[in-house]
N, C-alpha and C positions, 0 to 999 in steps of 0.2 A: 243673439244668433252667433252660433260657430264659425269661425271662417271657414269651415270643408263646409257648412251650408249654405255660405255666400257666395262663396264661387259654383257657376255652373259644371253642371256635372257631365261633361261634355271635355274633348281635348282637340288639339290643334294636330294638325299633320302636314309635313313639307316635302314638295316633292320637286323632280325635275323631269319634264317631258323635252323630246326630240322633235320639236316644229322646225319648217321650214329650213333646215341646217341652223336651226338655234337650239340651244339648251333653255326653254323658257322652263322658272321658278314659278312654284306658286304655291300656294296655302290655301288648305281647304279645313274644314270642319262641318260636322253634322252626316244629318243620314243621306246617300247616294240617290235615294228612292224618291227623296222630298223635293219641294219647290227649290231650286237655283234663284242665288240671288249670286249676281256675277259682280264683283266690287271692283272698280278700275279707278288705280290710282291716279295723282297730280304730280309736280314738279315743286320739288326734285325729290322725290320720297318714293315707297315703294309701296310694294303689298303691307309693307311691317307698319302702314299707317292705318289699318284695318284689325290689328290687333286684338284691340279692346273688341268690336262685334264678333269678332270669329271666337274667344273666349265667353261670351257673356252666353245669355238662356237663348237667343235666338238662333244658333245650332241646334238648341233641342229639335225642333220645328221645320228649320232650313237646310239647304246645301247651299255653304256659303263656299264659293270658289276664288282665290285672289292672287291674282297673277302680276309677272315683272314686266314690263315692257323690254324691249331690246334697249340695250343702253341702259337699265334702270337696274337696283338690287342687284339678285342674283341671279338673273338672264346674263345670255351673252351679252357683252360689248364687243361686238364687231367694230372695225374700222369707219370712223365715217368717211372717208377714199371710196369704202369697198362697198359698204351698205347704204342706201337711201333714207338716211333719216328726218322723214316726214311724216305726217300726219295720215295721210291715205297708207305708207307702209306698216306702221305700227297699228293701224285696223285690220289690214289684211292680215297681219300676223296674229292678231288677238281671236281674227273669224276662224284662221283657220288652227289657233289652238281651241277654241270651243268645235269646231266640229270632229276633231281629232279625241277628246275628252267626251264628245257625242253628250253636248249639252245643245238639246233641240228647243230647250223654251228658257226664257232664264227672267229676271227682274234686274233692270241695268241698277246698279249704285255706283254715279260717277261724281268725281269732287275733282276740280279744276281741268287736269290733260283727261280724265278721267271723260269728259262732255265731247270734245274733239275724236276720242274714240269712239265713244260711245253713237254720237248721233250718225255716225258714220256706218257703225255695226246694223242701227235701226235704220236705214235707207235703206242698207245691202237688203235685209231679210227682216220685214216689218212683221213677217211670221211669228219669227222666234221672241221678240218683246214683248211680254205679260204685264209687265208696269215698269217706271219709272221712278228711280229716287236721285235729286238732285242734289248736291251738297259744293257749293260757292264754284260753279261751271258757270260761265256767261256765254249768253245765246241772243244776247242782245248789246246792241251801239250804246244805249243808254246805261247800263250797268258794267262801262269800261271809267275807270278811275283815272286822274289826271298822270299818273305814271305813264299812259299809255302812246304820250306823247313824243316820249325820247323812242319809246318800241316801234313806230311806227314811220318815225326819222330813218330808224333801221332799215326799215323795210325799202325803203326810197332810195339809200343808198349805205350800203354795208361796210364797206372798207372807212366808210368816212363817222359812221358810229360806231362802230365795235368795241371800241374802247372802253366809252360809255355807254353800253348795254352790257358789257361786261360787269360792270359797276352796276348796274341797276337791276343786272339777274344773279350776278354770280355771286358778287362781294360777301364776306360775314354779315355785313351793316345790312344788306339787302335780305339775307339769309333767315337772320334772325327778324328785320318788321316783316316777312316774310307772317312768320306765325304772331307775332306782337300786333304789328299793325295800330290800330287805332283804342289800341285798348289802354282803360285807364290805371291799371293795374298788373305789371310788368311782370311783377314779383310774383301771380300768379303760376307762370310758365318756367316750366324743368330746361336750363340750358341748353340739356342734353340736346333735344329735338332739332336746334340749330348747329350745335357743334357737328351734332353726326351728320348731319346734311351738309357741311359745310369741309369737313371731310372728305365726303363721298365726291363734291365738286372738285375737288383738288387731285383726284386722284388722273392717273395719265390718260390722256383720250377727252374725257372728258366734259372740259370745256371745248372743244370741237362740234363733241355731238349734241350740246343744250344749244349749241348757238346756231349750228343748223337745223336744229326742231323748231328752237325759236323764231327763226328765219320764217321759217315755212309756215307758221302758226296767222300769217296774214291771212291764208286762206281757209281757216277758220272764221275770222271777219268777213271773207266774202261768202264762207259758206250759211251765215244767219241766216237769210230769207230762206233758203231749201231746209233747213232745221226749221224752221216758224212756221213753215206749211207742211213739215211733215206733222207737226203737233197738233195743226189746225186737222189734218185729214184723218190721223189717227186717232186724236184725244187718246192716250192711253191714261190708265190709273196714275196721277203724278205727283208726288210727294214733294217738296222743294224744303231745304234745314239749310239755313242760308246763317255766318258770322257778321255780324253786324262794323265789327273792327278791320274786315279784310281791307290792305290798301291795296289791293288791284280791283277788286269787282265791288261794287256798292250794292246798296239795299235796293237799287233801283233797278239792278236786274236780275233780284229775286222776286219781283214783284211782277215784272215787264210775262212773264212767264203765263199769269193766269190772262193777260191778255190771248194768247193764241189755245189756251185749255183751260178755261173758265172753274172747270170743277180742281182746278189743280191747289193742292191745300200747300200750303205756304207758312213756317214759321223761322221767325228773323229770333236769332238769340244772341247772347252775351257771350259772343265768342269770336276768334278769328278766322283768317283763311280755311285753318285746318279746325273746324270746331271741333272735335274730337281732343285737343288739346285738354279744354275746357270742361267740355260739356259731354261725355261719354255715353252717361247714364241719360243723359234727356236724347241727344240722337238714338239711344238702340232704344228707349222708350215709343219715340215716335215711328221709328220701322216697326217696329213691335205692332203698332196700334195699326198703321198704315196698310201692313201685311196679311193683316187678321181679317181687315175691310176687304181685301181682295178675293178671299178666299178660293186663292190659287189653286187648280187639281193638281 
């Protein structure tokens, strides 16, 4: 096979819209006409962690949409003084660049901060969610890892851990098990992934605004049970591709998931927080299969 026949025959497009007095970024690929599949990234990464699917065949077929958070890529960084960086504000932001983009039905694809917006988007407007694809988001107690314990010190009292959550979210060392994690083969992973991440940490503002997301991110723990019943009420189509090596979320809550959506297919692979590191071609494999099953108007 040629490489111009290996590669999809399909391109990438970037763009910048005007939300809310923000510049949000984002990346699209495929036809305007076809099913949305809305990819919402993690921490500390951006849309460019979505790469690999917006290049592969699944733009033949899809309108893949992949946007920056505030604070994230290449969105604004507003001040965190001036801007509310939380969890409920980075959804408002995200609802009201999809209805700005006049994306009425979409397919959420969330992976870590990606779940926190996401489940948030699906309460607003349980209209607009056509399925579900999870990729290492925890929506459950059981699938938080013993790191969670210095994060959680934080939450209790701030001034008196920052230090060390500083160290435990921002650091290189943190940066890089970040995407490593529990895996047993190190040398599989490109540097790159953690330098540029590590980078992009260091940049001015910056640590500011993860540690006030982070902050805030308690109320994603308390928001489990209204996520657990919203999946219970709506069963949507729900796909879960869950890394087996991630050190913040375990296998036990990609599993916890088919408790509240029974039909929800579930596979655990050889990979870490960001499987897409690893495993590219098996994740756009399984949306591939997953997508086809839906058969989205």
């Amino acid at each position: 096979m040629s490489l111009a026949n290996a590669i999809a025959d399909t391109s990438v497009s970037y763009h910048t819209i005007r939300v809310d007095d923000l510049d949000i970024f984002y990346r699209e690929a495929g036809p305007k006409d076809a099913p949305t599949i809305l990819l919402l990234h993690g921490l500390p990464s951006s849309s460019r962690m979505y790469q690999p699917l917006l290049e592969s065949s699944l733009s033949e077929k899809y309108h893949l949409v992949a946007p920056d958070y505030p604070g994230f890529g290449n969105t604004s960084w507003p001040d965190h003084k001036k801007f509310a960086y939380t969890f409920d504000h980075l959804a408002k932001v995200m609802q009201d660049f999809t209805d700005q983009m006049h994306l009425d039905h979409y397919t959420l694809f969330m992976q870590d901060y990606g779940g926190p917006v996401g489940f948030r988007m699906a309460l607003a407007h349980p209209e607009k969610v056509q399925a579900m694809i999870i990729q290492n988001a925890c929506a459950y107690e059981e699938g938080l890892s013993p790191l969670w314990v210095v994060r959680r010190a934080f939450w209790q009292d701030r001034e008196a851990h920052e230090v060390e959550v500083r160290a435990n979210l921002l650091s290189l060392e943190a940066t890089k098990k970040r995407h490593i994690g529990s895996s047993p083969d190190a040398s599989l992973y490109d540097p790159d992934l953690w330098v540029d991440e590590y980078y992009f940490l260091n940049q001015p503002g910056q640590a500011d605004i993860q540690l006030d997301l982070f902050y805030d991110y308690q109320n994603n723990i308390k928001s489990y049970p209204k996520w657990q019943q919203w999946l219970q009420d709506n069963k949507p189509p729900l796909l879960v591709v869950w890394g087996r090596y991630d050190p913040s979320f375990t296998v036990a809550g990609a599993e916890a998931y088919k408790r509240d959506d029974p039909r929800a297919e579930v596979h655990i692979l050889d990979a870490g927080h960001f499987a897409m590191d690893l495993k590219p071609r098996e994740v756009i494999g399984l949306v591939q299969e997953f997508m086809q099953k839906q058969a989205v108007p």
